[in-house]
C-alpha positions as CSV (number, residue, x, y, z in Angstrom):
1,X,18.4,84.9,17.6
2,X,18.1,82.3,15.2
3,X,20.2,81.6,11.5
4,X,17.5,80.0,9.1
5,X,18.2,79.1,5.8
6,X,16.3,80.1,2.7
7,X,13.8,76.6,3.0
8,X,13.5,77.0,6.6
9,X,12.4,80.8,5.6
10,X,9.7,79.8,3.3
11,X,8.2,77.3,5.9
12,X,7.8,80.6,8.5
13,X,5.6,81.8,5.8
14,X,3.7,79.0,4.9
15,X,0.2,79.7,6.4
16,X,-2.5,80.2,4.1
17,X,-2.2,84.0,4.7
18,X,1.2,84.6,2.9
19,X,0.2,81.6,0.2
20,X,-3.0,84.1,-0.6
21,X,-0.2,87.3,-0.9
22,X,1.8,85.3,-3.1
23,X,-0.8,84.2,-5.1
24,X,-2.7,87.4,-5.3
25,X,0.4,89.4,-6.4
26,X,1.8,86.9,-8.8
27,X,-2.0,87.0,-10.4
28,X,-1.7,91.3,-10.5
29,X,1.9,90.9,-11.8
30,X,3.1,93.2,-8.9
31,X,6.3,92.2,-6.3
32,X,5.8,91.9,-3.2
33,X,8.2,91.9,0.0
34,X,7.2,91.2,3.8
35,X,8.9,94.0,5.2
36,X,9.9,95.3,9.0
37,X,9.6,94.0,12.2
38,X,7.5,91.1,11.1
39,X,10.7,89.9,9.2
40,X,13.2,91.2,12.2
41,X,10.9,89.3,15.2
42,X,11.1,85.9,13.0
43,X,14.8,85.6,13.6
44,X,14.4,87.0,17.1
45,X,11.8,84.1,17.7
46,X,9.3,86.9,19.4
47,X,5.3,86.8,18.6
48,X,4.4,89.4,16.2
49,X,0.7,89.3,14.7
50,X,1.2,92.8,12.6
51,X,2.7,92.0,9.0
52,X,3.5,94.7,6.9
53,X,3.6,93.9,2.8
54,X,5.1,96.6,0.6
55,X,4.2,96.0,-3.1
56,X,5.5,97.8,-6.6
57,X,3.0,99.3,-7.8
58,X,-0.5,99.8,-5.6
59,X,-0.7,98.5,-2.4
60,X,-4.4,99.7,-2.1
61,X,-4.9,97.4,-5.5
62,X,-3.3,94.5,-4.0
63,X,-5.3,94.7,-0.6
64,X,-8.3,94.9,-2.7
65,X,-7.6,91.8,-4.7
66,X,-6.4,89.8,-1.5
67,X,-10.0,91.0,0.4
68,X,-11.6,89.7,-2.7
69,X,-9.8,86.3,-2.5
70,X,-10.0,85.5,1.2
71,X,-13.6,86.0,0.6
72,X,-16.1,85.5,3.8
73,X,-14.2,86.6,6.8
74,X,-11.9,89.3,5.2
75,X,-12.0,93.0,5.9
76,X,-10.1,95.7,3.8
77,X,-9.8,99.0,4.8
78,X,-8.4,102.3,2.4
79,X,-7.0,104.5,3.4
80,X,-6.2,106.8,-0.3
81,X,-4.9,110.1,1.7
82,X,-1.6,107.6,2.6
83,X,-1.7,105.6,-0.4
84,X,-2.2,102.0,2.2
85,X,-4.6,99.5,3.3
86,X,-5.3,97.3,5.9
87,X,-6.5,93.7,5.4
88,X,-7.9,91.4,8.4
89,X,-8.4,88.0,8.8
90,X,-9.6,86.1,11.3
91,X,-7.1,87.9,14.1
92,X,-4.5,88.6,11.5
93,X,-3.8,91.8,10.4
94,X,-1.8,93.0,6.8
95,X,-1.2,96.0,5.8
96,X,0.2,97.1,2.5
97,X,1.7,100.2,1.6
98,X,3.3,101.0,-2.7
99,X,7.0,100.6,-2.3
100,X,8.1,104.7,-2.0
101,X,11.0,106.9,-1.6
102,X,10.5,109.9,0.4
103,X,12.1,113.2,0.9
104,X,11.6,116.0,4.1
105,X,11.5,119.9,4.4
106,X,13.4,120.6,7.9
107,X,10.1,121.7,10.0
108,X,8.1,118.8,9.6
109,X,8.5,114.7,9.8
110,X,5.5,114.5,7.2
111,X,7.7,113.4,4.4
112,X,7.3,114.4,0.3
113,X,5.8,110.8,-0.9
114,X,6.8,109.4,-4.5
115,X,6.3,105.9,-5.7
116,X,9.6,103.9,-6.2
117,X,11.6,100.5,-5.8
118,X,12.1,97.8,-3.3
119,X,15.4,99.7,-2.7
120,X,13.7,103.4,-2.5
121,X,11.2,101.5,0.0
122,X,14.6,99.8,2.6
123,X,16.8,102.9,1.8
124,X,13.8,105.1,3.8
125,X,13.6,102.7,7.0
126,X,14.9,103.7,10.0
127,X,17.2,101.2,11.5
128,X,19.1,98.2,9.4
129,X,17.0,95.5,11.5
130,X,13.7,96.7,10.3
131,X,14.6,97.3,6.5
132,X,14.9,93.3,5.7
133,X,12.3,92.5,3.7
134,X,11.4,88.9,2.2
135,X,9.9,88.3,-1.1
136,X,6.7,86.5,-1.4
137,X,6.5,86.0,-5.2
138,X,6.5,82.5,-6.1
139,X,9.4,82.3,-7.9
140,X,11.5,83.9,-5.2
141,X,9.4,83.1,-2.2
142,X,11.2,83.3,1.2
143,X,14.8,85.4,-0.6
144,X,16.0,87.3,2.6
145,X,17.0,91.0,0.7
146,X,19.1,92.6,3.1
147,X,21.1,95.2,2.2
148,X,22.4,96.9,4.9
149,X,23.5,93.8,7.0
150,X,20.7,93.8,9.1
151,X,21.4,89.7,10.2
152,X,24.7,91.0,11.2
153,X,23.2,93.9,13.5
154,X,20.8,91.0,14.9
155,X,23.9,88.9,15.6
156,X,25.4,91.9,17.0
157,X,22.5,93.0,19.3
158,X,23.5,96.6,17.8
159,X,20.9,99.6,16.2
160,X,22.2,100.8,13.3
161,X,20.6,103.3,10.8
162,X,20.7,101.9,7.1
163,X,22.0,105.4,5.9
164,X,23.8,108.6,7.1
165,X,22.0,109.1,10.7
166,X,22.1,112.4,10.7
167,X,19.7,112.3,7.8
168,X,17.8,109.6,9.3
169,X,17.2,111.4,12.5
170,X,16.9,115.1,11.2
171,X,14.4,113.8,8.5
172,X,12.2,112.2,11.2
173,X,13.4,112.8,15.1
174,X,10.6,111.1,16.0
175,X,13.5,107.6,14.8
176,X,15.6,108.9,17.9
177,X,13.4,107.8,20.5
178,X,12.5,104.7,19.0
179,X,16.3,104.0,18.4
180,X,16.6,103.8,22.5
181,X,12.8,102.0,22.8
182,X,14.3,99.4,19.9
183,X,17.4,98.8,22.5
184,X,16.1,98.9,25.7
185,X,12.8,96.3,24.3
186,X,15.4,94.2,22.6
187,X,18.6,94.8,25.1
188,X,20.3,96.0,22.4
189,X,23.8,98.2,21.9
190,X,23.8,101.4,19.8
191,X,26.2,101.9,17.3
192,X,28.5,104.9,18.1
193,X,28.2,106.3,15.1
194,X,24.6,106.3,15.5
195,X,24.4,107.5,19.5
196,X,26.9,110.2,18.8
197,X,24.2,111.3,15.9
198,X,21.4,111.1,18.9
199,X,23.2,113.8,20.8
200,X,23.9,115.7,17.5
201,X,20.3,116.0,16.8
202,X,18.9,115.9,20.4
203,X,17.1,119.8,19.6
204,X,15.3,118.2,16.4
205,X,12.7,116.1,18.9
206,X,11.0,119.7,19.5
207,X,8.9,119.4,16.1
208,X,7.6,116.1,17.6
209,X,3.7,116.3,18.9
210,X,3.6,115.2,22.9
211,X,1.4,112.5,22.0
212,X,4.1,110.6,19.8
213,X,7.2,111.1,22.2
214,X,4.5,109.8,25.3
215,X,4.0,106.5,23.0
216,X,8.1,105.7,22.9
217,X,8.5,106.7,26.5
218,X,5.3,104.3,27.3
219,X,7.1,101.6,25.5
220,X,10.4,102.1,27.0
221,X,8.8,102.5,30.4
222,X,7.3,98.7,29.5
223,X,10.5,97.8,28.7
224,X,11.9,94.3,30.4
225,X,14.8,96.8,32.2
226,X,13.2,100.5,31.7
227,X,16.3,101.7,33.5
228,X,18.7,101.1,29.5
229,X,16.1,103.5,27.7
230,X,15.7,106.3,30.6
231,X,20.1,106.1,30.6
232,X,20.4,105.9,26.6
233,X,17.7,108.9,27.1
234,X,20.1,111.0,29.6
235,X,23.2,110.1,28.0
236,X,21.7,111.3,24.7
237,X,20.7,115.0,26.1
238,X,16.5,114.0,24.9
239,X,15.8,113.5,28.6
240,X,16.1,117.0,29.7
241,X,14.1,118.1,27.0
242,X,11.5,115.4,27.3
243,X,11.0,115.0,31.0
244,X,12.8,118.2,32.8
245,X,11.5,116.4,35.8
246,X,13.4,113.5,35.7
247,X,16.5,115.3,35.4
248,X,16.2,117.3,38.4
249,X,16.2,114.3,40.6
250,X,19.9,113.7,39.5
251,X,22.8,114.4,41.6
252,X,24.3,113.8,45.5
253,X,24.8,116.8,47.7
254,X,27.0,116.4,51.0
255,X,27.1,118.4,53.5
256,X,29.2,118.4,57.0
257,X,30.1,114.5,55.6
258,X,26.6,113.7,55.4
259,X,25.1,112.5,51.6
260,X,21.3,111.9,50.5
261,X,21.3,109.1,47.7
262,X,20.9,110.1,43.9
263,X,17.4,109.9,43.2
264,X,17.4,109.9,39.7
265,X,19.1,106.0,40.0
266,X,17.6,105.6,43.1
267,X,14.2,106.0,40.9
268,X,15.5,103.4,38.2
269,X,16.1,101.0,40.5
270,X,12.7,101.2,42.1
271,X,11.1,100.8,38.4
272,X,13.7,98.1,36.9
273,X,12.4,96.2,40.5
274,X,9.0,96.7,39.9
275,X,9.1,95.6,36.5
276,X,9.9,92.2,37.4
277,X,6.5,92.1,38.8
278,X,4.1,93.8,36.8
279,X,3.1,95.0,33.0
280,X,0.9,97.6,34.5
281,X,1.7,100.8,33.0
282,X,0.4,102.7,35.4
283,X,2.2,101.0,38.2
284,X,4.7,101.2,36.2
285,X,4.0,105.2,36.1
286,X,3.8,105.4,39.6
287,X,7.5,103.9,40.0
288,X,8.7,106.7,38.2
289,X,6.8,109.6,39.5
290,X,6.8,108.4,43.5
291,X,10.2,110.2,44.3
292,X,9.7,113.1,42.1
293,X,9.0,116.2,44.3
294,X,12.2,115.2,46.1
295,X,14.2,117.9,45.0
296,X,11.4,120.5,45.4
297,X,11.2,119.4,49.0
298,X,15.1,119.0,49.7
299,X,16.2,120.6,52.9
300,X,18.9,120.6,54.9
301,X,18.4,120.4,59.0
302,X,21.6,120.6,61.3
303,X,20.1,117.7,63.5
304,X,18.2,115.4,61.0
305,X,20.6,115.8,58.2
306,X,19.1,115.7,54.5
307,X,15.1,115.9,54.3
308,X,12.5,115.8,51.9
309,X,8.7,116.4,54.1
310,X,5.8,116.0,52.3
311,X,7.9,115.1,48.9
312,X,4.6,112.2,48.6
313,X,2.0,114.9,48.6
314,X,3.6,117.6,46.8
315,X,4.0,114.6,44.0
316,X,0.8,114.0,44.2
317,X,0.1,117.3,43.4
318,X,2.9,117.7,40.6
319,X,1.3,114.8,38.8
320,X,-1.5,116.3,36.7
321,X,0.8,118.6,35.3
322,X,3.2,116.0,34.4
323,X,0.2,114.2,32.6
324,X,-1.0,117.3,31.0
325,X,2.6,118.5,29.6
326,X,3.0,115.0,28.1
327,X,-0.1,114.5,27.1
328,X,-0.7,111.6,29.0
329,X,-4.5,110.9,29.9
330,X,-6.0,112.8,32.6
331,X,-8.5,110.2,33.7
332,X,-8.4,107.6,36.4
333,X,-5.6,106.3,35.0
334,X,-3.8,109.6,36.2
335,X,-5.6,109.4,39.6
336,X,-4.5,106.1,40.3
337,X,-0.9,107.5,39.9
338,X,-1.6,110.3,41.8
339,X,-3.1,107.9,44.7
340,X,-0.5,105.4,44.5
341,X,2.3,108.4,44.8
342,X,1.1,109.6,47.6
343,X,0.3,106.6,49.7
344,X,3.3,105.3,48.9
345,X,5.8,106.2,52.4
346,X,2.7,104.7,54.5
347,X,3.5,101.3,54.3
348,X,6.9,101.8,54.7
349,X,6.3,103.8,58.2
350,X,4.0,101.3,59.5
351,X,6.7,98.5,58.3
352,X,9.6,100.5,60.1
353,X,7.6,100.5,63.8
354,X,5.0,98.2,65.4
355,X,2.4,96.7,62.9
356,X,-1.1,97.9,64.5
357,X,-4.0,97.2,63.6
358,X,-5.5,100.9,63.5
359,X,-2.8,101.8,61.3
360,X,-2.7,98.6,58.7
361,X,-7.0,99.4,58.8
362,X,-6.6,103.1,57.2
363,X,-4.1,101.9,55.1
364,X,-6.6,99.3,53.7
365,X,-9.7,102.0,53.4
366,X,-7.3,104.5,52.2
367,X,-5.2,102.2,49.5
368,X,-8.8,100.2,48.9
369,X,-8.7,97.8,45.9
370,X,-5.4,99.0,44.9
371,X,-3.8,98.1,48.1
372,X,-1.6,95.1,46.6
373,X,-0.3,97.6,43.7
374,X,0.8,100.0,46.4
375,X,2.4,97.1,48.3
376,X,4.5,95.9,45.5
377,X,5.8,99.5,44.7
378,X,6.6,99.5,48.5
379,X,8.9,96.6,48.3
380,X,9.9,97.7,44.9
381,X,11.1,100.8,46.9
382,X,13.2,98.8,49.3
383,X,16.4,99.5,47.8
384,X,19.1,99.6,50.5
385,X,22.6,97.7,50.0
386,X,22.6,97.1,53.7
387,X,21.5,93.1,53.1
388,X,20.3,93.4,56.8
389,X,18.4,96.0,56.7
390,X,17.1,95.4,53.5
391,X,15.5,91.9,54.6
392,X,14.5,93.0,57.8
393,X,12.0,96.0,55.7
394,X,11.2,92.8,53.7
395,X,10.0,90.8,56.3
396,X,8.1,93.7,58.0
397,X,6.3,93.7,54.8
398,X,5.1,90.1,55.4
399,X,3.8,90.9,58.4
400,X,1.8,94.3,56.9
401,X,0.8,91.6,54.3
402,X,-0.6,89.2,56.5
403,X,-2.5,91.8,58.6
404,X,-4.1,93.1,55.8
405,X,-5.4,89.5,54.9
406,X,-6.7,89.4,58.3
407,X,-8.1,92.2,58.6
408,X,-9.8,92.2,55.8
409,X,-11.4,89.2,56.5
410,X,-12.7,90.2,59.6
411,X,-13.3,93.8,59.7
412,X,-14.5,93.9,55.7
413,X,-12.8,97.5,55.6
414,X,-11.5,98.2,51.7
415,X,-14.2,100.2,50.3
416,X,-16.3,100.2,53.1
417,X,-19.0,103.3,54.0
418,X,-19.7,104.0,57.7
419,X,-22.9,101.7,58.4
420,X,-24.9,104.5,59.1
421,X,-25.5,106.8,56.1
422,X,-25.6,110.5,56.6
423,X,-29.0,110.7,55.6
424,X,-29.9,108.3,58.3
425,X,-28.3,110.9,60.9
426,X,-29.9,114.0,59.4
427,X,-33.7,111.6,59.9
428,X,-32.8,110.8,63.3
429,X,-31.8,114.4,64.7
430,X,-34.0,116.4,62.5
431,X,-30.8,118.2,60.6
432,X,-30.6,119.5,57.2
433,X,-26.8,119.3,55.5
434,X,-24.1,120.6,57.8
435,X,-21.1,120.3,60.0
436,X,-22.6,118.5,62.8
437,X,-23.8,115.4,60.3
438,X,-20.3,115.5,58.8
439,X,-18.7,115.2,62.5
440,X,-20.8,112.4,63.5
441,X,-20.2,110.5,60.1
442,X,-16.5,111.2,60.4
443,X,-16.3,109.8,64.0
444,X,-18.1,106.8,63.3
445,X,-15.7,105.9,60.3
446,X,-12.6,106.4,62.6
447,X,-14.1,104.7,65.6
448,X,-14.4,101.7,63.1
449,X,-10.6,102.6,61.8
450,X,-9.3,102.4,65.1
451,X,-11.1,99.1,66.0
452,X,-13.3,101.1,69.0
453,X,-16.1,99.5,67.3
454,X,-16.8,96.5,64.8
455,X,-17.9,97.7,61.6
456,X,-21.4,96.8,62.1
457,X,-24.5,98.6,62.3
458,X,-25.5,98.5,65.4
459,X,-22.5,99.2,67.7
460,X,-22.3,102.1,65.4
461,X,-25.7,103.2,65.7
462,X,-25.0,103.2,69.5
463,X,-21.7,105.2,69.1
464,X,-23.5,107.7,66.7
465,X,-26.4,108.2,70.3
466,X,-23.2,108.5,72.3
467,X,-21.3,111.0,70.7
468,X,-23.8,112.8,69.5
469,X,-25.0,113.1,73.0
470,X,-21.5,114.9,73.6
471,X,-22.1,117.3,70.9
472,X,-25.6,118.4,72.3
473,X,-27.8,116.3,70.0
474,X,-30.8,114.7,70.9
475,X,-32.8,112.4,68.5
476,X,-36.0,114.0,67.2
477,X,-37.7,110.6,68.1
478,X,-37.1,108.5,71.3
């Protein structure tokens, strides 16, 4: 973080934005305070386009009179039921909310609303880094007005509540799970007094919808190290009752001297890897979910030791359940999870023995365009402390890698559809829909897959006579 003085302040908020708030509110007579994270990301030197202005008095009045002001280009939006507004302007957005102080009935986070003061409005925030506000009135402009030590908690990397956490939390448990989010985004430490509250009021995050706690765990999942939020989450006791899942994958079992790893870390390690990689969600997703019908599929077998068949299908299959319990979106983005979980050992297996060709082809028609997403949760995967071993996975990689390429250059397999269409078979042996047409289209794919024939139309057409032949088909037409 960064210290700035009061003059160094004002200068963050010169652009003509914040000169148009000042000006506007000095012209209603109302004060007005930049408040939040807008304030908090300044001194953390991180972007942050979202400013949010509380004013007291009306802060639908004051985005009125600003719209009005800014003229061609501005658009205000009211929104009465909440008592805010939203101004935008040219790719900025403001929104401004009357300064309140709020009160809660135990079953619901929807709080009792009454206008107050600057200090009703900081006493209601959620953590001391987000309730420093800065004043934008002329004759103050740029005051930092921090009175819970918030600068100090920045200094500190800690995440403190400005008030008693257990009212904090129990008033709105929704603040628990952005209390982990804030650390693990920010790599942050929370205050004991505050973590010990967490597990205290763990049971409170049931009155939360789905939809709310899925947005926090997306944002902790997108996390620069996911693995500090999913601990803080475990540590805390949310993560069994958020993710029941998760939790099952914890813990090493031995038997006769032999040990599987603990999935549960093995699983964080796979998604703090992949996250050096990639801002995909999704892929992100997929990190999480590809080990997680391991304990489902846990066996133990005198000879082989510690097993877990099938564990990437039977994920596959646990998936939209997953998505549907946490209300995640059961579209393609949920498919591509699904597809990505269980394709995921293939790579691997081809990696571990001789790199063919017929093997590194269905992996490419299989994986199709998202073949490089599966191969960087692959390596991502590869978390061995053998060194050796490690590098020698690593370099068998390359070589799947460099197949692919080739491959794909010359055989032109992602996506690809057999060159002769089943309608062309039904035409040329007088069929209707059925088995037979099904077979011959199948066998022409995997003849292709296998590299019996190029992936051209007429060695196929010519395979589709032969084998047909064998199957007791004879073209309507010679």
């Amino acid at each position: 973080m960064i210290e700035l003085t009061k003059e160094e302040l004002k200068l963050r908020f010169s652009d003509k934005i914040f000169n148009q708030i000042s000006e506007t509110a000095d012209a209603l007579g109302l004060e007005c305070y930049t408040v939040g994270g807008y304030v908090r990301d300044i001194f953390l030197q991180r972007p942050s386009k979202d400013i949010d202005v509380v004013v007291v008095g009306s802060g639908i009045e004051m985005a009125e009179a600003l719209g009005q002001r800014l003229g061609k280009g501005a658009h205000v939006a009211v929104f009465k039921n909440f008592g805010t507004a939203q101004v935008k302007y040219y790719g900025t957005e403001v929104e401004f909310v009357g300064a309140r102080k709020e009160s809660y009935q135990r079953d619901s986070r929807k709080p009792i609303v009454e206008d107050g003061t600057l200090e009703d409005d900081q006493n209601r925030r959620d953590f001391t880094i987000n309730a420093m506000a800065v004043c934008l009135n002329k004759a103050r402009f740029g005051e930092l007005i921090d009175p819970f030590g918030g600068m100090d908690d920045l200094k500190e990397k800690t995440i403190r509540t400005p008030l008693d956490p257990d009212i904090t939390f129990s008033d709105d448990p929704l603040r628990m799970m952005r209390c982990i989010r804030f650390a693990a985004q920010l790599n942050f430490y929370i205050d004991d007094d505050t973590f010990e509250s967490l597990c205290r009021n763990k049971e409170r995050i049931e009155i939360i919808s789905k939809e709310r706690i899925a947005d926090e765990l997306n944002k902790i999942i997108l996390a620069p190290v996911p693995s500090k939020g999913f601990i803080d989450l475990d540590r805390s006791g949310l993560l069994p009752l958020i993710f029941p899942e998760l939790v099952a994958m914890q813990g090493i079992e031995t038997r006769n001297g032999k040990a599987h790893k603990d999935n549960f870390y093995h699983t964080l390690e796979v998604l703090d890897n992949i996250s050096k990689y990639t801002d995909n969600l999704w892929l992100r997703w997929a990190a999480l979910l590809h080990d997680i019908a391991k304990p489902v599929t846990k066996r133990w077998e005198p000879q082989a030791g510690w097993t877990f068949h099938n564990h990437n299908f039977i994920g596959e299959r646990m998936i939209p359940t997953i998505f549907r319990n946490m209300k995640l979106p059961m579209n393609e983005k949920m498919k591509y999870v699904q597809k990505l979980v269980s394709l995921h050992m293939r790579p691997i297996v081809i990696a571990n023995d001789i790199v063919t060709d017929s093997a590194v082809r269905r992996l490419l028609f299989e994986a199709s365009d998202d073949i490089e997403d599966l191969m960087t949760l692959c390596e991502a995967d590869i978390t061995s402390k053998n060194s050796e071993r490690k590098q020698r996975f690593l370099n068998n990689f390359q070589l799947v890698r460099q197949k692919l390429k080739d491959l794909e250059e010359r055989d032109r397999v992602r996506n690809f559809q057999p060159p002769v269409s089943g309608e062309e078979i039904m035409e040329v042996f007088g069929l209707k829909p059925c088995q037979e047409v099904g077979a011959l289209k199948s066998a022409i794919k995997d003849a292709i897959l296998d590299g019996v024939i190029p992936n051209e139309y007429e060695a196929a057409y010519a395979f589709m006579l032969q084998r047909a032949e064998k199957m007791g088909l004879k073209p309507v037409k010679e």
